[in-house]
C-alpha positions in Angstrom: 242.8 166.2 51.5 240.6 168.7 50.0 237.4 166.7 51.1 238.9 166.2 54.7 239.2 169.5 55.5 235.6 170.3 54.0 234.7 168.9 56.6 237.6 168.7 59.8 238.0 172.5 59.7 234.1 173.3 60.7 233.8 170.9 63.0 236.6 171.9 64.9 235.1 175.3 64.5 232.3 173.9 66.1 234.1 171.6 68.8 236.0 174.6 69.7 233.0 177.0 70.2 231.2 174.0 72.0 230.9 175.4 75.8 229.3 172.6 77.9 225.7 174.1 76.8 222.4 173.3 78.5 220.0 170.6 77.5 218.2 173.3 75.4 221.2 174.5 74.1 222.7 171.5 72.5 219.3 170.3 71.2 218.4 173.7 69.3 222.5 173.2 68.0 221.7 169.7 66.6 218.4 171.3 65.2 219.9 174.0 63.4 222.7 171.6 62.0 219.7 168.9 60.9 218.0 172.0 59.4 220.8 173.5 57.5 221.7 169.9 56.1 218.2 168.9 54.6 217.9 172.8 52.6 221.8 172.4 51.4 220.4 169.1 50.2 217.5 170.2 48.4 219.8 173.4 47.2 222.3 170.7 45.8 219.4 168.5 44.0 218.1 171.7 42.3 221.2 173.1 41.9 222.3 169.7 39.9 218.9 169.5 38.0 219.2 173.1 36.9 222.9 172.3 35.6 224.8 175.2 37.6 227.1 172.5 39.1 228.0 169.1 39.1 230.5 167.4 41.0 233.4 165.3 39.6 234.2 162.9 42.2 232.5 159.2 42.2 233.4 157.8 45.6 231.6 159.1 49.0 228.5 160.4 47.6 224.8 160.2 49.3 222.1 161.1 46.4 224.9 162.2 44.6 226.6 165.1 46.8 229.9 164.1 48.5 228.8 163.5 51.9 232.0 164.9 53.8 231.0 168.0 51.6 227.6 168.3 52.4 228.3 167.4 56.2 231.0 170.3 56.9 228.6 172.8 54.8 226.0 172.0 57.5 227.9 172.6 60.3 229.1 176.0 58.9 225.6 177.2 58.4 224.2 175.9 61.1 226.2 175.1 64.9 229.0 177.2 64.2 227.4 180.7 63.3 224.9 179.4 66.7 227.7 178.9 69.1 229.7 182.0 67.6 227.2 184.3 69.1 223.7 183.9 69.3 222.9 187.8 68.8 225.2 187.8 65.5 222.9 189.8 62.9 221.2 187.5 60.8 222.7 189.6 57.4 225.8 189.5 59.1 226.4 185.4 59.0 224.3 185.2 55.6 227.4 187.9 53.9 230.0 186.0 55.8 228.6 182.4 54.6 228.3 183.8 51.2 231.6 185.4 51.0 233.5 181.8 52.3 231.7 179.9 49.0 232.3 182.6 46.4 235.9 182.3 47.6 236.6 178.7 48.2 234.1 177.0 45.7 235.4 178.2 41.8 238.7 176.6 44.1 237.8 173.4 44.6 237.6 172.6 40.9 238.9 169.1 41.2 235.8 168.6 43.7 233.4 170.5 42.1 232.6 172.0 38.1 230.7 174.9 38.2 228.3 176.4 35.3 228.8 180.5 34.8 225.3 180.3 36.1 226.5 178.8 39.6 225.6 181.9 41.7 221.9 181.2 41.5 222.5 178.0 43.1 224.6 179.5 45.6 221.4 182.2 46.9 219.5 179.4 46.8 221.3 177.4 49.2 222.2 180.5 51.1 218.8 181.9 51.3 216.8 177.8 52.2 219.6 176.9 54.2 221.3 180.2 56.8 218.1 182.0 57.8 216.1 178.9 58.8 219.0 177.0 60.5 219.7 179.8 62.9 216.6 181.6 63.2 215.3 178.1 64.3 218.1 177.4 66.6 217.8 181.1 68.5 214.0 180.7 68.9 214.6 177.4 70.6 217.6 178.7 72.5 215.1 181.7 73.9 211.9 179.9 74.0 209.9 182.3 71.7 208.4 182.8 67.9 206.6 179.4 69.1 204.5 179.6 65.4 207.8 179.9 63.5 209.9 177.2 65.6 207.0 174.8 64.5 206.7 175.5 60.9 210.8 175.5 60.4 210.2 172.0 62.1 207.8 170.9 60.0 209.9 171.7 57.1 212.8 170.3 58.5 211.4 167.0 59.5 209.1 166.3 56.3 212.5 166.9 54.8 214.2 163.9 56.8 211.1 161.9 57.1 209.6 162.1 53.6 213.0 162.8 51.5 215.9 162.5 53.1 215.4 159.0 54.7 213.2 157.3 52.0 215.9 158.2 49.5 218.8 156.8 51.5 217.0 153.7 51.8 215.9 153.2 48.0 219.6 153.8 47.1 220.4 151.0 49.1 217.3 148.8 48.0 214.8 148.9 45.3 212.6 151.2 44.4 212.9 154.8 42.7 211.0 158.1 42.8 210.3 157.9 39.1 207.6 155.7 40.0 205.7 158.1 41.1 205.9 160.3 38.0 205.5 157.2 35.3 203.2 155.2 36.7 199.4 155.8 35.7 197.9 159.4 36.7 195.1 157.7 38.6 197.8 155.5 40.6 199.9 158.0 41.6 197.1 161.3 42.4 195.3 158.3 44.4 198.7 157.3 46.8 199.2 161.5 47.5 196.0 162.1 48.3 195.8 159.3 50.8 199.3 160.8 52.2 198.0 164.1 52.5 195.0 162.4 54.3 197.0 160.1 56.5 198.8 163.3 57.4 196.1 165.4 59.0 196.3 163.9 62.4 200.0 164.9 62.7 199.4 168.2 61.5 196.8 168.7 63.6 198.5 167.4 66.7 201.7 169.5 66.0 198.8 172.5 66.1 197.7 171.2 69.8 201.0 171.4 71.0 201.7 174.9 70.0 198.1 176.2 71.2 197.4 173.9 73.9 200.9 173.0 75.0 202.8 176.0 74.1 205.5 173.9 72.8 206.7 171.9 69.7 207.1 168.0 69.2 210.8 168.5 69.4 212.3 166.4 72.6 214.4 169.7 73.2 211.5 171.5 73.3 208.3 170.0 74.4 205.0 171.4 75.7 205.5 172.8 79.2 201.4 171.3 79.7 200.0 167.9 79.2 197.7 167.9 75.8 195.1 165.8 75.8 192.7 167.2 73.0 192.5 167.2 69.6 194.3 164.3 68.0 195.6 163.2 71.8 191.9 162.7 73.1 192.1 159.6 70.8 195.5 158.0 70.3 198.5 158.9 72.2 201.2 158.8 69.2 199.1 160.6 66.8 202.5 162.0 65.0 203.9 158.6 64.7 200.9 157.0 63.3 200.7 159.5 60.7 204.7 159.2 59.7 204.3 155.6 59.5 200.8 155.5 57.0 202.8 157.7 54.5 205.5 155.9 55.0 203.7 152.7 54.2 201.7 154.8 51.4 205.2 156.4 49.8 206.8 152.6 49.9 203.5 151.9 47.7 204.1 154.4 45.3 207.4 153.6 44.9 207.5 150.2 44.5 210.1 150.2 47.2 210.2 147.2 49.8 212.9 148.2 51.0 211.3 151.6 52.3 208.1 149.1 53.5 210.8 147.0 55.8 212.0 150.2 56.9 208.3 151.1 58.2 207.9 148.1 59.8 211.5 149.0 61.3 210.1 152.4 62.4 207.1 151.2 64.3 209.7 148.7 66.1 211.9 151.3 67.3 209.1 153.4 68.2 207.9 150.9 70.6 210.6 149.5 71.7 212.9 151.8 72.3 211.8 155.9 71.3 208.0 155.4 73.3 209.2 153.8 76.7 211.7 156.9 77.2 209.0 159.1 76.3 206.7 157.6 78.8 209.5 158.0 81.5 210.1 161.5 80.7 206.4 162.5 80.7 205.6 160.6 83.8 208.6 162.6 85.5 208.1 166.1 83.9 203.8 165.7 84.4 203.3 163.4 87.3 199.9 162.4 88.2 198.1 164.3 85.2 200.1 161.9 82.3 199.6 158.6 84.4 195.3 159.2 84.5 196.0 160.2 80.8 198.4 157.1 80.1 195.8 154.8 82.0 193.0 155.4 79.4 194.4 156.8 76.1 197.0 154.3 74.2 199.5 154.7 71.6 198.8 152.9 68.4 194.9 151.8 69.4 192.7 155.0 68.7 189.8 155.1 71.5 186.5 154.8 70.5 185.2 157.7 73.0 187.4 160.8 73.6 189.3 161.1 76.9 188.2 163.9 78.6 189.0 165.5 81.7 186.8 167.9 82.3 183.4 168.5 80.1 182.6 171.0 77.2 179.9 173.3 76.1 178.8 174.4 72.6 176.7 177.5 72.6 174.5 178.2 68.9 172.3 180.2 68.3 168.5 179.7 68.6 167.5 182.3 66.0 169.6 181.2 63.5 168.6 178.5 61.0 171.8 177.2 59.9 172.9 177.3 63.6 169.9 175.2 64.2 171.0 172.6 61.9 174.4 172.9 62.7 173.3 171.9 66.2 171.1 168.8 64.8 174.0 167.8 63.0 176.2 167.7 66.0 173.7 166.3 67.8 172.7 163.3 66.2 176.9 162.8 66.2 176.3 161.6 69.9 178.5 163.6 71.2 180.1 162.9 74.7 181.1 165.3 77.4 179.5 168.5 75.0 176.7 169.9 76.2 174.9 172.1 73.2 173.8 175.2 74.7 171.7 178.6 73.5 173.9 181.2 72.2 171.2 183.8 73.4 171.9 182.6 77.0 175.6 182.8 76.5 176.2 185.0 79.9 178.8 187.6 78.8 178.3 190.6 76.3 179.4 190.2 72.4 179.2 186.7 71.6 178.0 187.1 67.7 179.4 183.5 66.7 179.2 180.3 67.4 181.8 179.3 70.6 183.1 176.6 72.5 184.4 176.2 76.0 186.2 173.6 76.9 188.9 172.7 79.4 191.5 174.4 80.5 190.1 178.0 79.4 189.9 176.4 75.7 187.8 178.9 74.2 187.3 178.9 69.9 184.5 180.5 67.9 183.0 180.2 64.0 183.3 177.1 62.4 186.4 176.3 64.8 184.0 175.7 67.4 181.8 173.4 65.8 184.8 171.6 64.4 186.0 171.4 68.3 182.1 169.8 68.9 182.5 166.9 66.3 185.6 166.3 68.2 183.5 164.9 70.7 181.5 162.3 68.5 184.0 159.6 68.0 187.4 159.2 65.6 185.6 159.5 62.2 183.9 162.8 63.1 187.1 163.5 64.8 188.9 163.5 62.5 186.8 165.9 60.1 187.1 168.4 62.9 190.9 168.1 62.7 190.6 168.3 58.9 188.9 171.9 59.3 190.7 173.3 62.1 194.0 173.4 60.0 195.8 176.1 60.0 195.3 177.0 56.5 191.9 175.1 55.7 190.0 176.8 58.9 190.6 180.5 57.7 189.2 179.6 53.8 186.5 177.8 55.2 185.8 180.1 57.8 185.0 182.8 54.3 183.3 180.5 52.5 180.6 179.4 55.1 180.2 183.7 56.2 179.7 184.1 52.1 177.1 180.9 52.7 175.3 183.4 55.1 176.8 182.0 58.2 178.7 185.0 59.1 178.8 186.6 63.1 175.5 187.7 64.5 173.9 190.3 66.6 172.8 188.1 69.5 170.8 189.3 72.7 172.7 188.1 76.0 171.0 186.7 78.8 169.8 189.4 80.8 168.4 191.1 77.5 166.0 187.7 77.0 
């Protein structure tokens, strides 16, 4: 009984707050709730590693949490505060979600044993699982803090994809994490390391659609434009591809078939069922632009060319030597639709980097800009551009090559020359 209501109480709480919400609305709800239960998850695992509580029950457990438990806690944490009111001070719902556990949880002894240490435990969960879930659900609700609605995605979604489901599925099959940590140092480094490679064209496609599409790779909230660079002038399921090589690669290190079937499973529904809606929805919401973009780039078959809608320019400097091999570099890439231009002709005051203009008003400068020229060359010198426009990687790059000497310059503009 004590389970059921875990579990009936806030999702009445939820039912009851539920108001026929918009499209939006309902998919930033299921968002929060999907956030709040992968960091009470993780909170639980450490929690249970660390010895501040165990639970005493042996039926109706997923990775070892009682899954009535675990589903009721993410619904309080998540939809309910959400549909309660959206302006609720975020404090506010973190004291009131606090205060419900420290009363009800050294209560529920025949569910749970805690340690005297328990309360660390508890501001973890509280702190990885309230903020997130409903900062996430608000920004999606109101359409703004586009950075931090795709990095609480990203953490929510590497949680499902690369923890979440993969356990569930070795639980049921064969295979085990422990793999990963027993088997032979060069074995395991070597299957990360191709994960985190297999992973770049995702990352750098979930980048695109924040600066190019001003939107995230949510359905609930999508890019408002058509993005057809980066990743996307190549392969038009970039994100999938990558999900499905770690997949594969995880399965590996693992020694899980059972997680390998479920790839294959993956890639089924994603062409069968997931990428014919999406094609429908884009062809509805974009019209003529996605069905020229549909008719050249393909999901699942990179292009050998980039698509390109409208041509680029690269402008380096002249009077610059390691601009001037930069540009032999790029050159003898073969780029297509780039034309490499002199930086001393660039036609409007204070260009002192390298810069690229590309569709769209697509402007970027430094190193950024010659990764966005390689882009041009083909998938394997593609794919380095994406590699250094990362978020993170472009910024310690960007020092390193100004420490190398390839810093801004003074540069005359054209009516000076």
């Amino acid at each position: 009984m004590v389970r059921g209501l875990c579990l009936v109480v806030p999702a009445g709480l939820a039912l009851a707050l539920w108001r026929r919400p918009d499209q939006r609305t309902a998919g930033a709800v299921l968002l929060s709730f999907l956030t709040a239960f992968v960091a009470i998850g993780l909170a639980n695992k450490v929690a249970m590693a660390a010895g501040w509580w165990r639970y005493t029950v042996a039926d109706g457990l997923f990775l070892g949490i009682p899954l009535d438990l675990w589903l009721g806690w993410a619904v309080l944490w998540g939809p309910v505060p959400l549909l309660l009111r959206r302006r609720l001070p975020i404090w506010t719902v973190l004291l009131a979600c606090g205060w419900l556990d420290l009363l009800f949880m050294p209560r529920l002894d025949s569910l749970v044993q805690l340690n005297h240490h328990w309360l660390y435990g508890e501001l973890l969960a509280l702190l990885l699982g309230v903020p997130p879930a409903l900062l996430l659900g608000r920004w999606t609700i109101d359409q703004r803090q586009l950075t931090g609605r795709v990095l609480l995605q990203l953490f929510t979604f590497t949680g499902l994809a690369l923890w979440l489901l993969p356990s569930a599925v070795m639980a049921g099959g064969d295979g085990s994490w422990s793999h990963l940590v027993d088997d032979p140092l060069w074995r395991s480094s070597t299957v990360v390391q191709l994960m985190a490679l297999a992973a770049v064209p995702a990352l750098s496609a979930m980048t695109e659609f924040a600066s190019r599409g001003r939107g995230t790779p949510y359905p609930w909230d999508p890019p408002s434009d058509l993005v057809t660079t980066g990743p996307y002038a190549y392969v038009a399921n970039p994100m999938q591809i990558s999900a499905v090589l770690v997949l594969a690669l995880l399965a590996v290190g693992t020694h899980s078939w059972s997680l390998a079937a479920a790839t294959v499973g993956a890639v089924a529904f994603s062409c069968f069922v997931a990428d014919p809606h999406e094609r429908t929805d884009l062809a509805n919401r974009l019209g003529q632009q996605w069905l020229a973009y549909d008719a050249e780039v393909k999901p699942w078959r990179f292009r050998r060319t980039p698509y390109a809608a409208e041509p680029a320019a690269l402008y380096l400097s002249d009077t610059c030597i390691i601009c001037r091999q930069t540009r032999a570099l790029v050159e003898c890439t073969n780029p297509r639709d780039l034309t490499i231009r002199a930086a001393e002709g660039y036609t409007v005051a204070g260009l002192s980097r390298a810069l690229y203009v590309g569709p769209d008003d697509l402007h970027a400068s430094g190193l950024a800009a010659v990764a966005r020229g390689l882009e041009h060359s083909g998938p394997g010198w593609a794919y380095l551009g994406w590699s250094i426009r990362l978020p993170v990687v472009r910024p310690m790059l960007q020092l390193l090559v100004d420490g190398m000497g390839g810093g801004p310059r003074q540069l005359p503009t054209a009516k000076e020359t």
